[in-house]
N, C-alpha and C positions, 0 to 999 in steps of 0.2 A: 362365229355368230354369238350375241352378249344379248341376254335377256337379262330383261329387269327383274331384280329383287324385292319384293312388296314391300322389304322388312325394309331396307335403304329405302323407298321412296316414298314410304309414309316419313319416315323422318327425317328427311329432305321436306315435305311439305308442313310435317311439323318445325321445323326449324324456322322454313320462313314465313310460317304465320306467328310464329315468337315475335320473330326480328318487329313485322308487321305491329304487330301488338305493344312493343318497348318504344319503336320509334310514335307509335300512336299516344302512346301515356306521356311520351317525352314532348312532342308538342303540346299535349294537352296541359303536361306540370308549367312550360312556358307559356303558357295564356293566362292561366290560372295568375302564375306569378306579373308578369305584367299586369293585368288588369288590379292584382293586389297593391303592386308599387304605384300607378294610375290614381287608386284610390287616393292612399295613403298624402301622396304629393298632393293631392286635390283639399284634402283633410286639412294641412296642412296650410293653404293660401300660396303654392309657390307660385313664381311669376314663370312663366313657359318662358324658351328661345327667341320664340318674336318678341314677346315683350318686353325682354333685356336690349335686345339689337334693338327697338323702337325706342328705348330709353336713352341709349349709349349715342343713338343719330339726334335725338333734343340736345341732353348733355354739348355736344360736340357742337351744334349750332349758336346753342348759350351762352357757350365760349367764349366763339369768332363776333356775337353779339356783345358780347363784353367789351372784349378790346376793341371793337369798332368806337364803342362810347365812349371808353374811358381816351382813344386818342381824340376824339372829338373833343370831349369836356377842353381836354392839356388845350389844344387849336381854343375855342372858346374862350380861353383864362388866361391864354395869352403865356402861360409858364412852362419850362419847361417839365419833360418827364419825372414822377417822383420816384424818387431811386426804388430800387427791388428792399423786399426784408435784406437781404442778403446781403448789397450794399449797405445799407444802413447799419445792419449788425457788426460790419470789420470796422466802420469807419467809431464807429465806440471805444473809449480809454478802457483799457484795461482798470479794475477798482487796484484802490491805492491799499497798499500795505500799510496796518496800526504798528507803530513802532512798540515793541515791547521792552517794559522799564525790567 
């Protein structure tokens, strides 16, 4: 037969009204903090998630907008395509060496 010990079960009940208490301060320091970085970002002018991803979905339309035109104009002008920088840049002489006296 095991009776209880008053001594063990006040501190058994002290122990989890600690626990109680750390986890309670501990979500409370994480709101605290959140609502701080919330501010601060807000302080700040950033643009949130959606309004990157709603930027990044124009950009990408802009694009396919572009090169619709720009094969239009080429059809239009009657010429062909203007070469890339890229081509244009190999297709350059190398500069000539000054001969030295």
């Amino acid at each position: 037969m095991q009776t209880r010990n008053p001594v063990f079960t006040d501190l058994a009940d002290l122990m989890t009204d600690a626990f109680g208490a750390a986890r309670a301060a501990g979500d409370e320091a994480r709101s605290v903090f959140r609502a701080q970085a919330e501010r601060v970002a807000a302080d700040m002018d950033l643009a949130s998630g959606e309004e990157v991803r709603a930027l990044q979905a124009i950009i990408a339309r802009q694009g396919e907008e572009i090169e619709s035109l720009k094969a239009r104009l080429t059809a239009l002008e009657g010429k062909k395509p203007a070469p890339s920088r890229a081509a244009a840049a190999s297709k350059r002489k190398p500069a000539s060496k000054k001969a030295s006296s």
